[in-house]
PAZAPA-4460 file (N, C-alpha, C; in steps of 0.05 Angstrom, whole numbers, plus 32768, in hexadecimal, padded with zeros to 4 digits):
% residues 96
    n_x    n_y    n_z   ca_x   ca_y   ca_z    c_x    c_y    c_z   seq   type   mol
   82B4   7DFC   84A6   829E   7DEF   84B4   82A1   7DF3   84D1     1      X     A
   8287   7DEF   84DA   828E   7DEF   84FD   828D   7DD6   850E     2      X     A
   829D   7DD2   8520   82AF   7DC2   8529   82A1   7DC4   8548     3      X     A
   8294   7DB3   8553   8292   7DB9   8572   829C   7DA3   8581     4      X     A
   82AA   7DA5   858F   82BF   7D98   859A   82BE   7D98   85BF     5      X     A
   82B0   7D7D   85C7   82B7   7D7A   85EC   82C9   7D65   85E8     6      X     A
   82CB   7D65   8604   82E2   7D51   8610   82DA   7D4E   862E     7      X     A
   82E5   7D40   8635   82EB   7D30   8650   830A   7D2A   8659     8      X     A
   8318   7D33   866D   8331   7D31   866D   8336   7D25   868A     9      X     A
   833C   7D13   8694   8342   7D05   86AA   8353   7D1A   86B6    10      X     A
   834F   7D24   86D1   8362   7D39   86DE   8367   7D2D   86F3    11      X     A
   836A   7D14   86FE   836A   7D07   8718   838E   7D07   871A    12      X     A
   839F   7D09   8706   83B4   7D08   870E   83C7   7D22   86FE    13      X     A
   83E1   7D2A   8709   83E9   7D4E   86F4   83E5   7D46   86D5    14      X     A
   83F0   7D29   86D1   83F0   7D27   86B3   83DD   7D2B   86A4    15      X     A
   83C3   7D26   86B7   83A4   7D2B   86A8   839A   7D4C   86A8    16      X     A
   83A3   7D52   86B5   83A3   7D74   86B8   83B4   7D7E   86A2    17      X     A
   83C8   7D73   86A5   83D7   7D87   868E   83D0   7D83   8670    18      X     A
   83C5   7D66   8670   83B9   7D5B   8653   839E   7D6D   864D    19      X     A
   8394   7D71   8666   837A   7D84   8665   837C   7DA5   865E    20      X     A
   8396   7DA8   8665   839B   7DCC   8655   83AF   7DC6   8641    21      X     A
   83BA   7DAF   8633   83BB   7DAF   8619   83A2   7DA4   8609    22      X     A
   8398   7D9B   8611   837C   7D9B   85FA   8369   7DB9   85F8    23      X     A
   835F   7DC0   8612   8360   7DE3   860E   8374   7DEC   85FF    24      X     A
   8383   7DF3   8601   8398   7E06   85F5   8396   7DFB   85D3    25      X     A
   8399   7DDE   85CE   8397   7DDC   85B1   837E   7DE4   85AC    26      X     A
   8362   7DE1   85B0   834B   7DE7   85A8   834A   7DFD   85A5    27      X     A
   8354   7E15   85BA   8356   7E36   85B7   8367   7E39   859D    28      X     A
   8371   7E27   8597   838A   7E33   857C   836E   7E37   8564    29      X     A
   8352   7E29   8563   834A   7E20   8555   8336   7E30   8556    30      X     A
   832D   7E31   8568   8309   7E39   8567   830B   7E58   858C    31      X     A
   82EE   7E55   8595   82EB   7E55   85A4   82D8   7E49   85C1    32      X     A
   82E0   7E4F   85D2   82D9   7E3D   85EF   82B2   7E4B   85F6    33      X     A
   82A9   7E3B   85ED   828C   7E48   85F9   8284   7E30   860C    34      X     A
   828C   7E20   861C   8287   7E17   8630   82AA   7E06   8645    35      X     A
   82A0   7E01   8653   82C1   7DF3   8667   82D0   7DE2   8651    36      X     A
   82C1   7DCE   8650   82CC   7DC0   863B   82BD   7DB6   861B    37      X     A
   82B8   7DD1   8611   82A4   7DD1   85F8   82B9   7DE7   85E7    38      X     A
   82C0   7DE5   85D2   82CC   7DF0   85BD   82BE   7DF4   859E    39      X     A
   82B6   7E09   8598   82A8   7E0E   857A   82C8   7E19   856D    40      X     A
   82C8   7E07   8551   82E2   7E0F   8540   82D9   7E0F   8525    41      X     A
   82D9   7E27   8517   82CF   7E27   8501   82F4   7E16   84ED    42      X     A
   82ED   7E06   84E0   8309   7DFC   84D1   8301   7DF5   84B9    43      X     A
   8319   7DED   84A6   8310   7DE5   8493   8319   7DC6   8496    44      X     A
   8318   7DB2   8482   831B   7D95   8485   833B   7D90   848C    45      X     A
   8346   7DA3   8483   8362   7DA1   848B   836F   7D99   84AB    46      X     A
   8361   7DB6   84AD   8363   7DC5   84CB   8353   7DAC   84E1    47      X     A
   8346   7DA4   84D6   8334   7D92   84E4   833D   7D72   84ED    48      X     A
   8346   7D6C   84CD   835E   7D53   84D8   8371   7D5E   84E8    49      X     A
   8387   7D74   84E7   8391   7D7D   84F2   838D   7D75   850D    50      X     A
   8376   7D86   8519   8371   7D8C   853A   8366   7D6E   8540    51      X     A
   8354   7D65   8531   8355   7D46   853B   836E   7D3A   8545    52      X     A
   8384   7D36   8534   839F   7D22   853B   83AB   7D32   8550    53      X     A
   83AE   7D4F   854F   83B3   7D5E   856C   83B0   7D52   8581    54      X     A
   838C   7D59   8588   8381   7D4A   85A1   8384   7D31   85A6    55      X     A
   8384   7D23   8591   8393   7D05   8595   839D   7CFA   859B    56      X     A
   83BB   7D06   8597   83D5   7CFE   859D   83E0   7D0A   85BA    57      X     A
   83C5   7D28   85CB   83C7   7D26   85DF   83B6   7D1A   85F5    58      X     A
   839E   7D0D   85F1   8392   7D02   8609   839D   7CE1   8601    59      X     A
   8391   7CDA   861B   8397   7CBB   862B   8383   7CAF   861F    60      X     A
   837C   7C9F   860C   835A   7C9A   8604   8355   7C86   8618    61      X     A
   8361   7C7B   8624   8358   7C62   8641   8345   7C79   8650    62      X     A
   834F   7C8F   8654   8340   7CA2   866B   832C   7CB3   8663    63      X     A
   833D   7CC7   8649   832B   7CD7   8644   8320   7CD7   8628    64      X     A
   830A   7CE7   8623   82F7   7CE5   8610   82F7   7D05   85F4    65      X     A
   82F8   7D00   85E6   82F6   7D22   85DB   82D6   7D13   85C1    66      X     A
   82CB   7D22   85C3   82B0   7D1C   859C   82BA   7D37   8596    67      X     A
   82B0   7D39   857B   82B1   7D48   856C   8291   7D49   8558    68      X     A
   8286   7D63   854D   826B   7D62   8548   826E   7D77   8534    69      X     A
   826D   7D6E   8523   8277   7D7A   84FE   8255   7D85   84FF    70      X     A
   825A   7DA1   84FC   823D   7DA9   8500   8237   7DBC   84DA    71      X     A
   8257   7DB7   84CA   8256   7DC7   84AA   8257   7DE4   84AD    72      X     A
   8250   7DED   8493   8255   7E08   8486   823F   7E11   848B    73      X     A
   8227   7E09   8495   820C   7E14   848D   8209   7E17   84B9    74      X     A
   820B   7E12   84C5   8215   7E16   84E4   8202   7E24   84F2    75      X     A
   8201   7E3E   84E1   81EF   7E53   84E5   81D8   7E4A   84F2    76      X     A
   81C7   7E3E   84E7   81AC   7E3C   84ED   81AB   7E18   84FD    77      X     A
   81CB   7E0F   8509   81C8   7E01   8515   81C2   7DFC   8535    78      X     A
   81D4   7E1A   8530   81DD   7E25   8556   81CB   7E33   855D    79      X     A
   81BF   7E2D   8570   81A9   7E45   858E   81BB   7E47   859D    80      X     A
   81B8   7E65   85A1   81CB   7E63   85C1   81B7   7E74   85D3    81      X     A
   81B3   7E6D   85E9   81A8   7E7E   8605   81B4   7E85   8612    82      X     A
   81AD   7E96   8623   81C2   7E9B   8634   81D5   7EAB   8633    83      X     A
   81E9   7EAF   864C   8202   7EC4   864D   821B   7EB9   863C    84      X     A
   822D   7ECA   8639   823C   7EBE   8624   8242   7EB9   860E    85      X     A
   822F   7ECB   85FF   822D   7EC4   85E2   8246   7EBD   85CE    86      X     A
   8245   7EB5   85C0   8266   7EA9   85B3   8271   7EBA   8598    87      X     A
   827F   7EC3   859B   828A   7EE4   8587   8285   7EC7   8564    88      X     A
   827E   7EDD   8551   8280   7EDA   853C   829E   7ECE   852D    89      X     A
   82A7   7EB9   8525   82BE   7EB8   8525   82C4   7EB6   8509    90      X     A
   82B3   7EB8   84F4   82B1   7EBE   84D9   82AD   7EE1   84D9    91      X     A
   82A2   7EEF   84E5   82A0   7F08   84E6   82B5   7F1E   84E5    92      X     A
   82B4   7F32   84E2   82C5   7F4C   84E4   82D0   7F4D   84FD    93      X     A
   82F3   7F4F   84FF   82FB   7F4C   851C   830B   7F6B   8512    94      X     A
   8303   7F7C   852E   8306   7F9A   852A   8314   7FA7   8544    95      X     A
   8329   7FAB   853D   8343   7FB9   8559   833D   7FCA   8560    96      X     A
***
């Protein structure tokens, strides 16, 4: 299923910065980055509890904010995209 994933990360102090490139960095384990703080992760329900308790266990919830937007298997005909940047196929043929 696809997984779209923002956040909000308080950077006002290092601890909130550094919490802010471990939530990047876990989300990149997962999906990919098509906006600053927007993450598409195709997962399965596993993978998904998974990266939930991840991000969890690293933000501050007093400060910061993460949703999550279970968009399914069917995705396809959920997403428009405009614009520069199109977002690579991540079900598709990956070719070296």
């Amino acid at each position: 299923m696809l997984v779209l994933i923002t956040y909000d990360v308080s950077t006002t102090s290092s601890a909130g910065q550094r919490r802010l490139r471990q939530v990047a960095k876990t989300c990149l384990a997962y999906g990919q980055r098509v906006q600053n703080s927007v993450f598409e992760c195709i997962v399965d329900n596993t993978q998904f509890a998974q990266l939930k308790l991840r991000l969890k266990d690293i933000i501050e919830e007093e400060q910061d904010s993460l949703r999550f937007y279970q968009l399914g298997n069917n995705y396809q005909s959920k997403v428009e995209h405009i614009g520069a940047k199109a977002s690579l196929d991540l079900e598709g043929p990956l070719i070296f």
